[in-house]
C-alpha positions in Angstrom: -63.7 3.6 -58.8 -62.9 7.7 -59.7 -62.2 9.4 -56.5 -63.5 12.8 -56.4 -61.9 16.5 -56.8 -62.9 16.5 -52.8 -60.9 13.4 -52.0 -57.5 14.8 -53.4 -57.9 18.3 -52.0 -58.6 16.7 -48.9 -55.5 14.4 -49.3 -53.9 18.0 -50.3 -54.3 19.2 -46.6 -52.0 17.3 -45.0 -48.9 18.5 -47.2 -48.9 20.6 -50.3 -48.4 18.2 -53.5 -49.5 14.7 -51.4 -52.7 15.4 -54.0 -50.9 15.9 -56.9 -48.8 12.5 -56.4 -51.6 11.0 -55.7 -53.0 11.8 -58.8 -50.4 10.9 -60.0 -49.0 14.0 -61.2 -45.1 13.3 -60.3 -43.6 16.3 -61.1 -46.0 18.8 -60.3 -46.0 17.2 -56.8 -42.7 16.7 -56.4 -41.8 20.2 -56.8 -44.7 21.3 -54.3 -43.8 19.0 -51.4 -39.9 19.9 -52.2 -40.3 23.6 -52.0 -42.6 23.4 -49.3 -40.4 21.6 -47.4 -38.0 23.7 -48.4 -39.6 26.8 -47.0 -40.3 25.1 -43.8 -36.2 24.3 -43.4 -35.3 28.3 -44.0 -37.8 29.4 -41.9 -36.3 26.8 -39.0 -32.9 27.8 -40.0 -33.6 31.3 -39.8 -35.0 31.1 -36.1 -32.4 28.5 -35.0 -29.0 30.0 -36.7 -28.9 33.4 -34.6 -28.5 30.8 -31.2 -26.2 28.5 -32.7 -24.2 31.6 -33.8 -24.7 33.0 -30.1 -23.5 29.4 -28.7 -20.7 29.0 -30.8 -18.9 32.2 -29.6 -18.6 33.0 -26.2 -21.8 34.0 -24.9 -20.1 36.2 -22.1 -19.5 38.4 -24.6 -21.7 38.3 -27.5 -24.9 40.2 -28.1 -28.1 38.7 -27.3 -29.4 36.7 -30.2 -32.1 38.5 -32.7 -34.5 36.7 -34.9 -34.5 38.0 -38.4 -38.4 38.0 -38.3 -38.6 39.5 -42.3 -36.8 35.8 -43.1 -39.3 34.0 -41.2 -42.4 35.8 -42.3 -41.1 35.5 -46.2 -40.7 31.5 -45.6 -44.2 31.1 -44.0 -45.8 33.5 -47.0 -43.7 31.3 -49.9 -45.2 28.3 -48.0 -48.7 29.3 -47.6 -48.4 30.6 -51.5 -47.3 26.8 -52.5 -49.9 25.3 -50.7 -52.5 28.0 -52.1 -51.2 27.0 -55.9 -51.6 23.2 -55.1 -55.2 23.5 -54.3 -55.9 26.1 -57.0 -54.2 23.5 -59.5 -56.1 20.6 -58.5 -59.3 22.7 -58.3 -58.7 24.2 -62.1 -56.9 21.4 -63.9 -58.5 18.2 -62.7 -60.2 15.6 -65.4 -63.0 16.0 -66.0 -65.9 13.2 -65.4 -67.3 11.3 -68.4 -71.1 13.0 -68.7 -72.0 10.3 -71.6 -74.2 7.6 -69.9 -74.2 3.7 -71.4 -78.0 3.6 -72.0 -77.0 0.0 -73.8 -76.8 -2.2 -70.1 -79.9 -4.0 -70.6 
């Protein structure tokens, strides 16, 4: 049984590439659910870095630790762009259905 376009866009919410692997698409996938992941880790590492730097010296005497928000807000954008391009490539690039009907099952 052919699943749908619906069913792997669907399967495509839950992680950018999840669709593509599951249609079985490797690469393309691979390299979505990578960088998304990816962009998830530098956007943690960009919030969480400024506090372990903070606890790591001595906090007596070090400034009060600033989120570098432009890092954060260019991870989240390269993530929402990945997952935007893995919906718009299963959308455009999916097989298409067989229209011919077997009119000879008699």
């Amino acid at each position: 049984m052919k699943k749908s376009r619906s069913f792997y866009l669907g399967i495509n919410l839950m992680a950018p590439g999840l669709g593509q692997l599951m249609l079985k698409w490797y690469l393309r996938g691979l390299i979505e659910l990578l960088g998304a992941v990816g962009c998830l880790a530098w956007a943690v590492w960009a919030v969480v870095k400024p506090f372990i730097d903070f606890y790591s010296s001595n906090p007596a005497q070090a400034d009060i630790p600033q989120v570098n928000l432009s890092s954060v807000i260019g991870a989240v954008m390269l993530f929402i762009l990945i997952w935007l391009w893995s919906f718009l490539e299963i959308i455009l690039f999916f097989p298409k259905q067989s229209q011919s009907l077997d009119l000879n099952t008699e």
